[in-house]
N, CA, C and O atoms as a Tinker XYZ file with bonds, in Angstrom:
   280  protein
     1  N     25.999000   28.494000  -16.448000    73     2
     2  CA    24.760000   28.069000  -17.066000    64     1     3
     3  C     23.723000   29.176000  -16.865000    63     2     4     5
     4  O     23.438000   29.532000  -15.722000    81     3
     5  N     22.959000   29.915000  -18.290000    73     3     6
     6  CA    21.886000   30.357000  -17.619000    64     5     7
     7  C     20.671000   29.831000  -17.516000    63     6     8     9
     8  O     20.255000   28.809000  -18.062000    81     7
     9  N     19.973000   30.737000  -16.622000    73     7    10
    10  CA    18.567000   30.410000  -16.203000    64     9    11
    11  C     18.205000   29.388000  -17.058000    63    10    12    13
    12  O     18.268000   28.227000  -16.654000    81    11
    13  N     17.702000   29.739000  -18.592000    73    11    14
    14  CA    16.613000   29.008000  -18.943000    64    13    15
    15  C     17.289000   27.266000  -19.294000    63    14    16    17
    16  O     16.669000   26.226000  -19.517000    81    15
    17  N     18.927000   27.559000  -19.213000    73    15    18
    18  CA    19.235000   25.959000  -19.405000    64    17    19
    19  C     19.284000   25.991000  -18.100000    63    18    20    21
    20  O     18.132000   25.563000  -18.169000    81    19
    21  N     19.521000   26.094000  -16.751000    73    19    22
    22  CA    19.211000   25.515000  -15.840000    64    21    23
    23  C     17.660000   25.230000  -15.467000    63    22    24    25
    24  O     17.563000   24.244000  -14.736000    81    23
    25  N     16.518000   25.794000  -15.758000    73    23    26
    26  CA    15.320000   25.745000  -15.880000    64    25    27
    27  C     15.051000   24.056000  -16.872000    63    26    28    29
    28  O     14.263000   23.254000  -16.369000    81    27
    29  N     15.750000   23.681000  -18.209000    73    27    30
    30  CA    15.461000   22.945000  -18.742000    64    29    31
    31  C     16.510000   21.717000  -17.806000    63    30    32    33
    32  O     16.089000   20.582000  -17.584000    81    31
    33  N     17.176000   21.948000  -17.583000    73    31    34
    34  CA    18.350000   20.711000  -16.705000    64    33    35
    35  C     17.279000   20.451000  -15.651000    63    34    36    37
    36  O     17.047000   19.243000  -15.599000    81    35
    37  N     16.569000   21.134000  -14.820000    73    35    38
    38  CA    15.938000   20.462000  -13.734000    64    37    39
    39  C     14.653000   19.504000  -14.402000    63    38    40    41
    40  O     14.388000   18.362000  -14.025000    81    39
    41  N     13.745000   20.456000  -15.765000    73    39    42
    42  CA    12.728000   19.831000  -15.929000    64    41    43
    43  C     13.473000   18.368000  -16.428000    63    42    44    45
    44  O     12.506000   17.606000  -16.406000    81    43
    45  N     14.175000   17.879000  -16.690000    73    43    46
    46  CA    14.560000   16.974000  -17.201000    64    45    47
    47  C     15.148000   15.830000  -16.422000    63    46    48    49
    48  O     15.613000   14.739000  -16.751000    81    47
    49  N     14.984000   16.395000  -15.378000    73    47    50
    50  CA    15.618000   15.741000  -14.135000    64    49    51
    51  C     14.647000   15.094000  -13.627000    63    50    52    53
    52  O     14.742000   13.888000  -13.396000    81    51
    53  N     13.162000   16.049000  -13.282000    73    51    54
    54  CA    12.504000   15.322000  -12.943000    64    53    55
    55  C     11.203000   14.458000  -13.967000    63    54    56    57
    56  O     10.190000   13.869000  -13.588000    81    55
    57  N     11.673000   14.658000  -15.182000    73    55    58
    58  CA    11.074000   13.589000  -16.254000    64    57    59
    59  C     11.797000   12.316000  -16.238000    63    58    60    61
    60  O     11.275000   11.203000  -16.314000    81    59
    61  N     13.243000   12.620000  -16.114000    73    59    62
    62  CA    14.027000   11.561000  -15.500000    64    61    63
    63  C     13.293000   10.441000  -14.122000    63    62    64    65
    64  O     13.285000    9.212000  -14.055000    81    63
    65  N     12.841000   11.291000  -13.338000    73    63    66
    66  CA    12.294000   10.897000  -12.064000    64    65    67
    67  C     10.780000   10.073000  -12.274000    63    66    68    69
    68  O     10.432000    9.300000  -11.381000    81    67
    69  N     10.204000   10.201000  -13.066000    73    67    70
    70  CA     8.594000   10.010000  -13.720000    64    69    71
    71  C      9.330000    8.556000  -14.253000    63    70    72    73
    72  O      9.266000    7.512000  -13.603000    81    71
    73  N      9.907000    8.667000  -15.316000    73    71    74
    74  CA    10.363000    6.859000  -15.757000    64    73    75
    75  C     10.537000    6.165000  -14.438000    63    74    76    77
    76  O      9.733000    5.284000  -14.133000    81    75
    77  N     11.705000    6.546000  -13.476000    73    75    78
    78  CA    12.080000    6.129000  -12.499000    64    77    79
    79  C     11.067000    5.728000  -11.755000    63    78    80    81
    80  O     11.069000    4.499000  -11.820000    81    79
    81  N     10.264000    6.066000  -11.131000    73    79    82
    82  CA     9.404000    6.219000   -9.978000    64    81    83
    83  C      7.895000    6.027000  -10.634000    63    82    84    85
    84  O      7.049000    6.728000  -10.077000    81    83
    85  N      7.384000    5.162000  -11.770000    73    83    86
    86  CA     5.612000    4.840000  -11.816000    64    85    87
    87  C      5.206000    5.767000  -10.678000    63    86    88    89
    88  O      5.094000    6.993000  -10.690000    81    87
    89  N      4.925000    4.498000   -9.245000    73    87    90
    90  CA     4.294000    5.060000   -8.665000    64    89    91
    91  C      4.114000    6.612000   -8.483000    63    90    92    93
    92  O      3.000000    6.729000   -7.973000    81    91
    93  N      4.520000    7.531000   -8.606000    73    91    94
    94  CA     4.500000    9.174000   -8.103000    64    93    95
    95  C      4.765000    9.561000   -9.282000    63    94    96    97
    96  O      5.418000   10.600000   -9.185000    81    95
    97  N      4.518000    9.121000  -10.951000    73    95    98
    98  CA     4.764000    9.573000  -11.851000    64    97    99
    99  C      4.102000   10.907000  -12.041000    63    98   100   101
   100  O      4.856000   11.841000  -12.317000    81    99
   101  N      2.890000   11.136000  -11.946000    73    99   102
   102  CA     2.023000   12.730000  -11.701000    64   101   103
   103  C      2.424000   13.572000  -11.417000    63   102   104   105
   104  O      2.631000   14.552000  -12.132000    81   103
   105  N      2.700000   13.431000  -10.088000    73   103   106
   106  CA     3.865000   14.284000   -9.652000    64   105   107
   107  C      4.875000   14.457000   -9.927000    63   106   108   109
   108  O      5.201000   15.643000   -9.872000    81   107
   109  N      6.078000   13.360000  -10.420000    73   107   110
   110  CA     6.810000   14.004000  -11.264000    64   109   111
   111  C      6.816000   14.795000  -12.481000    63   110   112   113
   112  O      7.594000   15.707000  -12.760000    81   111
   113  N      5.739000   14.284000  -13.256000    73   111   114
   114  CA     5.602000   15.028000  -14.621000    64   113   115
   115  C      5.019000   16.582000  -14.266000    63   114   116   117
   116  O      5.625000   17.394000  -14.965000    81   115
   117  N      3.935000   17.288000  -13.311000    73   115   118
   118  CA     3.710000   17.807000  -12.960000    64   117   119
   119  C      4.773000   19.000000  -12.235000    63   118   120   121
   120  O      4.529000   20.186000  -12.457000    81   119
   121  N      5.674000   18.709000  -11.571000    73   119   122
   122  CA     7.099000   19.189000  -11.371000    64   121   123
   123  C      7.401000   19.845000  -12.793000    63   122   124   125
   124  O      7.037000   20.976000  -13.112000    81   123
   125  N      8.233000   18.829000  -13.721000    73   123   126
   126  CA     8.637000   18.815000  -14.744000    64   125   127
   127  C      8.167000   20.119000  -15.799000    63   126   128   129
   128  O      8.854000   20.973000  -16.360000    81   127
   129  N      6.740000   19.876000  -15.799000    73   127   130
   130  CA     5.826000   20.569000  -16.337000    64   129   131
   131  C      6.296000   22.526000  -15.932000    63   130   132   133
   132  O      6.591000   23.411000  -16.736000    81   131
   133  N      6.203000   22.585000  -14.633000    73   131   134
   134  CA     6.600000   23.973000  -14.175000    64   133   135
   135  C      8.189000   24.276000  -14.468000    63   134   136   137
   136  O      8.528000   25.408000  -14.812000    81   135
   137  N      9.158000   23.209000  -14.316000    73   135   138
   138  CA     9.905000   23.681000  -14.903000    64   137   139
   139  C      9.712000   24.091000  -16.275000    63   138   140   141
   140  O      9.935000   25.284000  -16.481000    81   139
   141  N      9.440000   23.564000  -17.020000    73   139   142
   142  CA     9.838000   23.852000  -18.623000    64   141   143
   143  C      8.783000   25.112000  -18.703000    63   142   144   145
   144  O      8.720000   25.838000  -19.695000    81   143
   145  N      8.086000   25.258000  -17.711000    73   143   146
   146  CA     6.721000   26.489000  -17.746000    64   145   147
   147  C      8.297000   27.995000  -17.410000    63   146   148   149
   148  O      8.423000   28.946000  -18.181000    81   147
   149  N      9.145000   27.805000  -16.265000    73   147   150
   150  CA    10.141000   28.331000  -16.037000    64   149   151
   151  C     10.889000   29.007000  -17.084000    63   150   152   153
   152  O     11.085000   30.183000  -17.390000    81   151
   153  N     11.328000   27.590000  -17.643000    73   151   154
   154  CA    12.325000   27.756000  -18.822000    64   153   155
   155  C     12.051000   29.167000  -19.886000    63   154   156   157
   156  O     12.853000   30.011000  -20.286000    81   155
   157  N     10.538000   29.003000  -20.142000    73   155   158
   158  CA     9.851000   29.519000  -21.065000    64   157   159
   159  C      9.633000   30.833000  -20.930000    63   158   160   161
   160  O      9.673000   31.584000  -21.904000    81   159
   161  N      9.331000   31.326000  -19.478000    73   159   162
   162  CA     9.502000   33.116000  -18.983000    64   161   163
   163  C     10.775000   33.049000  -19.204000    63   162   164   165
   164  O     11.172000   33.797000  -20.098000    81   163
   165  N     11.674000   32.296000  -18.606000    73   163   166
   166  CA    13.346000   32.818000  -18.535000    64   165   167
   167  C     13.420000   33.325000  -20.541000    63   166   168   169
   168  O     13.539000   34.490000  -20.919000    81   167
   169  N     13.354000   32.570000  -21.127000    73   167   170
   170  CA    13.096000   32.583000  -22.318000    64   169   171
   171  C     12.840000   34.090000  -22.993000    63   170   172   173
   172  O     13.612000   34.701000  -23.731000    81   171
   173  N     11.322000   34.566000  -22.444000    73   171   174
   174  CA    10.733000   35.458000  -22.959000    64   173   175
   175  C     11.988000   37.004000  -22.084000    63   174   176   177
   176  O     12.738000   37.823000  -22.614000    81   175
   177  N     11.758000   36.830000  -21.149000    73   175   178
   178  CA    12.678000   37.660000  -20.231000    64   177   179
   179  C     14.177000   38.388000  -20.888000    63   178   180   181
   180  O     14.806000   39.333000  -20.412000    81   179
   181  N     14.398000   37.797000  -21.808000    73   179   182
   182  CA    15.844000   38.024000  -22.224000    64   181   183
   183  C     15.464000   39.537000  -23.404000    63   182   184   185
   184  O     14.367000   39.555000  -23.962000    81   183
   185  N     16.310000   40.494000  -23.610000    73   183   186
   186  CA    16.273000   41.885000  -23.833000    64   185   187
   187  C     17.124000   42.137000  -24.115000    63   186   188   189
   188  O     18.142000   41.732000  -23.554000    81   187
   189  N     17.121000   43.068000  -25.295000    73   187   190
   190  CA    18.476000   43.581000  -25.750000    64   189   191
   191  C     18.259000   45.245000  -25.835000    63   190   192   193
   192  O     17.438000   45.506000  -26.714000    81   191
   193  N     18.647000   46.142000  -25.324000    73   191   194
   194  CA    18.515000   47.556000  -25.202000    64   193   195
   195  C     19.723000   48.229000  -25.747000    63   194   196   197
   196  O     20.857000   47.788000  -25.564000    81   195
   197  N     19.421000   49.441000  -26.504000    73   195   198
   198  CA    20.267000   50.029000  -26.631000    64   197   199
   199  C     20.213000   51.593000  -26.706000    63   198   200   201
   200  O     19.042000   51.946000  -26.844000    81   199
   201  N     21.270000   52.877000  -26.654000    73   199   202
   202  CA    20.944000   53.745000  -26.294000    64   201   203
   203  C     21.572000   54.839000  -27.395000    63   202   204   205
   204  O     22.621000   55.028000  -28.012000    81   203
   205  N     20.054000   55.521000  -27.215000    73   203   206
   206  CA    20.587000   56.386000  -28.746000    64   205   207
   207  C     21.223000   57.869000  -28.097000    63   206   208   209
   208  O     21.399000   58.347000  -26.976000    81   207
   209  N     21.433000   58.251000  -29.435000    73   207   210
   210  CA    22.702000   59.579000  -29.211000    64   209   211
   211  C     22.046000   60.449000  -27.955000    63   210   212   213
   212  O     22.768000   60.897000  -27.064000    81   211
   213  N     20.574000   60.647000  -27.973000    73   211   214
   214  CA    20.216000   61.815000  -26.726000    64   213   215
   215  C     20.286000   60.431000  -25.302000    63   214   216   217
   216  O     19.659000   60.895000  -24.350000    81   215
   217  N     20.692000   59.369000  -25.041000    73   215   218
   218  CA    20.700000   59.118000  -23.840000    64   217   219
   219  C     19.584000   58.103000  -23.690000    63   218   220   221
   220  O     19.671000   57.284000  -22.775000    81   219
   221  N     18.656000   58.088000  -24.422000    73   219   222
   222  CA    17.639000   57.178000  -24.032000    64   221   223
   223  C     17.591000   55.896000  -24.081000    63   222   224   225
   224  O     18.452000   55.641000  -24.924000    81   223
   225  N     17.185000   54.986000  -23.761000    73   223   226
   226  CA    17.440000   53.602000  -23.671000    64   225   227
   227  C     15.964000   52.966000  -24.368000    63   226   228   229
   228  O     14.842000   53.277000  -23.970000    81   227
   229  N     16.229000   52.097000  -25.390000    73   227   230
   230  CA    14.894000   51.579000  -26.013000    64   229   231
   231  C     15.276000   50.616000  -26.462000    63   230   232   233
   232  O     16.366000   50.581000  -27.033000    81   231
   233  N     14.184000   49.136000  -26.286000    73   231   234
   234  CA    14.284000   48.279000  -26.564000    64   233   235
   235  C     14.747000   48.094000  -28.574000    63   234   236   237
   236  O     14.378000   48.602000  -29.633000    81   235
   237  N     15.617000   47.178000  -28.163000    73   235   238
   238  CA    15.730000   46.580000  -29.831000    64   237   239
   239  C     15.085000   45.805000  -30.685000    63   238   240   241
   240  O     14.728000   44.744000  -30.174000    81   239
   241  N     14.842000   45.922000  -31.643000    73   239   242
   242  CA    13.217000   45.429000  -32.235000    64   241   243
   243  C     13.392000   43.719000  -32.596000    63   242   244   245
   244  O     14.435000   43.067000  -32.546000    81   243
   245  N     13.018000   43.590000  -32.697000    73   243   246
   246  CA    13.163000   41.792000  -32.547000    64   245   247
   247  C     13.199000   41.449000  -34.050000    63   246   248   249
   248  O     13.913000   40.509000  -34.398000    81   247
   249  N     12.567000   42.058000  -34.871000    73   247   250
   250  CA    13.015000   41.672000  -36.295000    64   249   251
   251  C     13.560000   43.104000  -36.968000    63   250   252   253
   252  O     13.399000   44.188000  -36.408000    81   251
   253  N     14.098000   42.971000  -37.998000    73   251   254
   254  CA    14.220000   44.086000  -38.950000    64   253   255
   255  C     13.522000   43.575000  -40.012000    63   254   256   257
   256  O     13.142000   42.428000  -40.248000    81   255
   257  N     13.378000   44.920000  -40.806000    73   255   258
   258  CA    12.935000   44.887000  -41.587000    64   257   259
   259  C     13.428000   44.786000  -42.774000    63   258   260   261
   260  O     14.148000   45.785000  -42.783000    81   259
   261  N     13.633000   44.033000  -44.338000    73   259   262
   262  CA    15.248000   44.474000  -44.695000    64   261   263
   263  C     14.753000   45.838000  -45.677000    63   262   264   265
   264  O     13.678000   46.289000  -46.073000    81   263
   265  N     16.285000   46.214000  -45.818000    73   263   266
   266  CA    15.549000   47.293000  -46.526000    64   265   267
   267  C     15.760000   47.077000  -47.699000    63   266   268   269
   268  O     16.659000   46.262000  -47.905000    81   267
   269  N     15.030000   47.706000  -48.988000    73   267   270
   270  CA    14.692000   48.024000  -49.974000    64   269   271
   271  C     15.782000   49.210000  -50.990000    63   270   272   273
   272  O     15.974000   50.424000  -50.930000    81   271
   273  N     16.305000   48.103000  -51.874000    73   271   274
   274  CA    16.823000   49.437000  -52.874000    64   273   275
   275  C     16.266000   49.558000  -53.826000    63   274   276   277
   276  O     15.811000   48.658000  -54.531000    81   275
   277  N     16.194000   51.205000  -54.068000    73   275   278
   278  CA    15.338000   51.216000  -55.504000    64   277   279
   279  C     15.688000   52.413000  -56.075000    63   278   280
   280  O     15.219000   52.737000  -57.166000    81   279
């Protein structure tokens, strides 16, 4: 499992815990809350690099562009 589904398995665990438990519901949702806050860096964190003919290493662009025939 990675990070960000283990990040979402816990927040869910303790939203699980909030139905369960009224009393200390705040706190559970509050928990909950940082997980899925977790999930969301794990999320951003992920990178794809690659390395061109002289050796260098540079990020891969997150969209393309398409190209154009004309």
């Amino acid at each position: 499992m990675d990070r960000r589904s283990a990040c979402l398995h816990q927040a869910n665990a303790f939203r699980e815990k909030a139905i369960a438990d009224p009393e200390h519901q705040d706190q559970w949702v509050d928990e909950a809350i940082k997980w899925l806050e977790r999930a969301m860096e794990a999320g951003r964190r992920a990178a794809i690099t690659v390395e061109s003919e002289d050796g260098c290493r540079s990020p891969e662009p997150a969209i393309r562009a398409p190209r154009l025939h004309g």
